[in-house]
N, C-alpha and C positions, 0 to 999 in steps of 0.2 A: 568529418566526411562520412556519410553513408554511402553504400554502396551493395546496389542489388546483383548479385555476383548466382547463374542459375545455374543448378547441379544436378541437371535432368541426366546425363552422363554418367553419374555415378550412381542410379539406377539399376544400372544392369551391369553384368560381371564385366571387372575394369577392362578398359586395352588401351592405348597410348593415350588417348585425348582426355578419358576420365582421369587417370592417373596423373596426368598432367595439370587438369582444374581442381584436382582433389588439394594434390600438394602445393600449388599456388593460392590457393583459398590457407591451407593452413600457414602456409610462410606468413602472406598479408596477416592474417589475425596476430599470430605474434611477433611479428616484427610492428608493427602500427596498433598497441591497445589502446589506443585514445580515437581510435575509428569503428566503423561498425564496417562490415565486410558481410552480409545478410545471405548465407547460403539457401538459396530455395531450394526446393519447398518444405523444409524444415523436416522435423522427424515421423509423424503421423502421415501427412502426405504420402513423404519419401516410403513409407509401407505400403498403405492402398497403390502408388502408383507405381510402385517394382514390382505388384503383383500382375498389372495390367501390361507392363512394357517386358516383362521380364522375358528373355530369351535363352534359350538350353546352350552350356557352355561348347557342345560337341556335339555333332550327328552322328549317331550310331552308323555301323555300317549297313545293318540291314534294314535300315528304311531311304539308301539311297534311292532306291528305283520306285520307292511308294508314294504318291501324289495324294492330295486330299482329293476330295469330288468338287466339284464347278460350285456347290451351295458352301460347302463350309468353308472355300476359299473366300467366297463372296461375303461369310456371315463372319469370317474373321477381319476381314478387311475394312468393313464396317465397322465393327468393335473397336479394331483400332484407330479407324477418323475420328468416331466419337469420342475416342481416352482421350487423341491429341486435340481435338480441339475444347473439353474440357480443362485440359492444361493449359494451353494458352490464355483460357479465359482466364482461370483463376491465378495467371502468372501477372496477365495484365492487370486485374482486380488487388494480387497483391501490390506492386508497383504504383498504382493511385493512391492505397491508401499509407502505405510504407516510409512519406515521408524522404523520398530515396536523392539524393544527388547525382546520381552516375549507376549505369548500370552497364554491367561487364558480360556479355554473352561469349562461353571458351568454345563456342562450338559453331560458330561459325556463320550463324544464320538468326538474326536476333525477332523479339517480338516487338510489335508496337507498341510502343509505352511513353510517349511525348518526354523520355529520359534523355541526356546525352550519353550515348552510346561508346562500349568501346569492344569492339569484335576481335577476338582472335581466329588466325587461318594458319591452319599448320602446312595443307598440304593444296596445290590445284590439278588434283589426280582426274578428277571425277570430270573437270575441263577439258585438261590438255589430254588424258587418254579415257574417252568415253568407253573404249574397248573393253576396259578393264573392269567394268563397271554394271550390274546388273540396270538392263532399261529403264524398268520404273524409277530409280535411282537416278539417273541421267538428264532424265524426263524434269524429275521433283528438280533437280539440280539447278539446270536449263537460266529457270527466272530465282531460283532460292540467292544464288551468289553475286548478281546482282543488283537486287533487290535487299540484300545483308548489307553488300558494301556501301551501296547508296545510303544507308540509313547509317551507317558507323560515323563519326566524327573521326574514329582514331581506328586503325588495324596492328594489330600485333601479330607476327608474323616468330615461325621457330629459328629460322635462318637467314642469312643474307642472302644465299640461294630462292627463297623462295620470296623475299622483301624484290629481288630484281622481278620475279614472273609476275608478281602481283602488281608491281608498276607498269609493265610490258603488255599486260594479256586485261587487266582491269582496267588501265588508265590513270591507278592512282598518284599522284603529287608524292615527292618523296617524303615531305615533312607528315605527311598523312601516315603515313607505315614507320612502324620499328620492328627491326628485331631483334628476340630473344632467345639464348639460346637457353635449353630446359636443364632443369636440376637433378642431380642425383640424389636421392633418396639416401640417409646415414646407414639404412639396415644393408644395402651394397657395398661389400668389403669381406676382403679375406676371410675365409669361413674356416673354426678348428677342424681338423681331420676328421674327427665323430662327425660331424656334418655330412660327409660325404658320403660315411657308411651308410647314415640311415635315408639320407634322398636317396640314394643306390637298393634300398631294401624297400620302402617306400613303392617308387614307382620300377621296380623291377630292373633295375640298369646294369650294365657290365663295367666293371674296374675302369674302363678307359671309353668313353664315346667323344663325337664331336655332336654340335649343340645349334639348331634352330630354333630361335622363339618368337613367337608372332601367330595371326592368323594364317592361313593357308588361302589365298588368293592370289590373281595374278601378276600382279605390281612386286610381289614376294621374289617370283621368281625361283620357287621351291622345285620347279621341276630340275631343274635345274642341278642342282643339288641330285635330284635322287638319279639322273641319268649317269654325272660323273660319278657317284658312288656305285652303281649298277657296273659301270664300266673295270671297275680296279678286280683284280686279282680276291681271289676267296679270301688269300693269308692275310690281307691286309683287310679286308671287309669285317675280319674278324675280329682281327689287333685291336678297331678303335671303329666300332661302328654306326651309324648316323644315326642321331635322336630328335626327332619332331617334338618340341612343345608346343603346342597352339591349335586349335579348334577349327575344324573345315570353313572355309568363308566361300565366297559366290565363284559362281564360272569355275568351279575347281574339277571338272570332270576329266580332263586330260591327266592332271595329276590322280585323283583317285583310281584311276585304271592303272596306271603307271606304280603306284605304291601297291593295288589290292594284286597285280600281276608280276609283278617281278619284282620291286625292293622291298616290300615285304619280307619275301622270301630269299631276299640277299641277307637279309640281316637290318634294313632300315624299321626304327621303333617308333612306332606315332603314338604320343601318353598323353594327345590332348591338350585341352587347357590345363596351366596348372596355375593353384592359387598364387598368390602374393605372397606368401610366408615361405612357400618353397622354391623360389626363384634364387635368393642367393646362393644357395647350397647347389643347387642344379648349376648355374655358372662357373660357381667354383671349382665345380668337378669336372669339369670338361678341358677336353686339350684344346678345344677352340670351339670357338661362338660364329656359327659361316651364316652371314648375312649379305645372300649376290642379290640384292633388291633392283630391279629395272629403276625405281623411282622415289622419293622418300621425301618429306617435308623436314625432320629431324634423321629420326632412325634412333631409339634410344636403347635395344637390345647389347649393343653394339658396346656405348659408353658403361650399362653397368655391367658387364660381361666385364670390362677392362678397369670398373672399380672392385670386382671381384676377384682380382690377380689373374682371370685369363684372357690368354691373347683375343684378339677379333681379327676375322678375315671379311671383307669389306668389296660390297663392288664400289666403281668406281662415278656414282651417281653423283649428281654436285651437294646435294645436301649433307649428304652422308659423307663425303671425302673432306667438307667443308668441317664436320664436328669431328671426325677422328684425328683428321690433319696428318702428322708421318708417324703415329702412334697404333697405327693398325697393319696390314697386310691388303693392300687393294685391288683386287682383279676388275675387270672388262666381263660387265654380269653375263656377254655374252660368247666368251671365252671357256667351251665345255673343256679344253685341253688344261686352260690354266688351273681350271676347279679340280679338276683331277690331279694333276701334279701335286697339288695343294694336298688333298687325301689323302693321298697316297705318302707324300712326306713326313705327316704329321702322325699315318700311320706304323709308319719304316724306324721314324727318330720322334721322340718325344719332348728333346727339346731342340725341334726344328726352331721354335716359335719365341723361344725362352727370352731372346731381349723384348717384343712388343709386349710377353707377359709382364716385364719389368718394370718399362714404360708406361701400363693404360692405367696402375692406381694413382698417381702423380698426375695425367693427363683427364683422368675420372676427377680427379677432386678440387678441378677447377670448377665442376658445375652445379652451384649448389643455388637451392631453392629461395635462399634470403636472398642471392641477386638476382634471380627474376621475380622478386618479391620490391625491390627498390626500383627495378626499371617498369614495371608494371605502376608502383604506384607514382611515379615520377609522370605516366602518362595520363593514369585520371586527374593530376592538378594540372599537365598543360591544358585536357580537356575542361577541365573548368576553369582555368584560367587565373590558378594561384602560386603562388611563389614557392619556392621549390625549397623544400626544409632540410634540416642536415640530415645527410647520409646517416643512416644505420646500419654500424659495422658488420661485416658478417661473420655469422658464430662456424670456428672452425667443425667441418667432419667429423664423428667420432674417429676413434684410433683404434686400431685393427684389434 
């Protein structure tokens, strides 16, 4: 089997969806070496065109209020229709000549390619709440989903939560959708103590914080987060204070007032994006992982935070409650009373939390990459219409 599988996503600095096609692209290759799994657009490409798509991990703060001028918005915007429709070209040009049987688009919206199709949809954010969702975006969206699913033979979906929206709200046949849930990654797990010191020295942190990781938009639900911590007592803002990972995203203007005005200067720390190598250690050091998301297609902060040994506090979205299941702590994302108590506990006693920390490695290491590597390839032979070969075991987690 070939298989043209496109890695335009992993372009730009990762966030769930690349991370997600990265490490599904590597499971497929080594769980199936007697297939071809064709990551485009290979390595040469993949340079010239992360220089053209490439986007800055963080917005400084002092060019919030700075706008380009009307021409260089215009001359940017330009540059960027010509990258992307040079890419489609030579995506569709690869796919003609590539010899391919099946192509896999993990992002949602696939190109023409007279291939049989197989789409993944993680999340129907940008549908069901437009709000949340910069216009142009909305706009592109409108005909982009679709016109994806029209073309898919097969949808893969992250949850069953989200397999029901996409039968509700698309119209699709059940037999047309699966879903999968995503894999933890082996480098999530228990981190030695040195680990802790030097994330802590690293990106400047105190002995004890509670932990958000993700972009900063409104589906997040970060405001959230920093009102209950603005609300608690100094002694406790201090004990265990609130740490941002993740890079400003759209419509964030209510919260950036709200951080640059007051938790700021409570104690809440925003360090940005942070790489990939230091995300275990940052988990692990935390008394907790507070993800109150309005809305989520997965949610996978959440799972390796809990194959890291610490606990996760969870709103109560269907997706999200759907993967941690009674292995988390679940509040009502719009319960500011609950988020605070939570705080404030976790501030007070440190091991408020200590049985879900108990719980999430065991509950983490259900989800690994080689089985959404065999339900994945289970569905380009239903699309093609071949006989379903044996199972390939899956290789345990490493050990702590």
């Amino acid at each position: 089997m070939r298989v043209l599988f496109n890695g335009v996503t992993l372009l730009k600095p990762k966030t769930g969806i690349a991370h997600a096609a990265a490490n599904l692209h590597a499971a497929l290759v080594s769980g199936y070496p007697t297939d071809t799994f064709w990551l485009y657009p290979g390595a040469w490409v993949s340079r010239l065109a992360g220089r053209v798509f490439r986007s800055p991990t963080r917005v400084p703060t002092a060019s919030v209020n700075k706008h380009p001028g009307r021409l260089k918005q215009l001359a940017r915007s330009a540059i960027g229709s010509v990258a992307k429709a040079g890419y489609a070209a030579h995506f569709q040009a690869a796919a003609r000549v590539g010899r391919f049987d099946l192509y896999h688009e993990p992002n949602f919206v696939p190109f023409r390619t007279g291939l049989p199709v197989v789409v993944t949809v993680f999340d129907l954010s940008v549908l069901l709440f437009p709000q949340w969702h910069p216009a142009e975006r909305v706009k592109a969206h409108e005909h982009a989903y679709t016109r994806g699913i029209e073309r898919a033979d097969h949808v893969i979906v992250g949850t069953e939560a989200v397999r029901a929206e996409v039968q509700r709200y698309l119209g699709l046949s059940p037999d047309r959708v699966t879903a999968m849930l995503c894999g933890v990654g082996p480098q999530f797990r228990p981190q030695p103590a040195g680990a802790g010191v030097a994330i802590r020295a690293k990106h400047g942190l105190p002995t004890r914080y509670t932990l958000y990781v993700g972009t900063i938009e409104p589906r997040k639900n970060v405001g959230m987060l920093l009102r209950a911590f603005c609300d608690l007592p100094a002694a406790q803002r201090e004990a265990c204070p609130l740490v941002l990972a993740g890079g400003w995203g759209w419509k964030t203007e209510a919260e950036r007032e709200l951080f640059r005005s007051e938790a700021k200067h409570k104690g809440v720390r925003h360090i940005g994006y942070v790489p990939d190598e230091d995300l275990p250690a940052l988990y692990a050091g935390a008394d907790a992982l507070l993800y109150p998301s309005f809305y989520e297609g997965f949610g996978m902060p959440p799972v390796e935070a809990m194959a890291c040994g610490t606990a996760a506090v969870t709103s109560t979205a269907d997706a999200v409650r759907e993967v941690v299941g009674r292995n988390a702590l679940t509040i009502d994302a719009n319960d500011l009373a609950g988020w605070r108590e939570v705080l404030a506990r976790v501030a007070d006693d440190p091991e408020f939390l200590s049985d879900y920390r108990r719980r999430g490695p065991a509950h983490a290491a259900t989800f690994t990459w080689d089985a959404c590597a065999r339900v994945t390839y289970g569905v380009y032979r239903k699309v093609l219409g071949r006989e379903q070969p044996p199972a390939i075991p899956s290789r345990p987690r490493a050990a702590a």
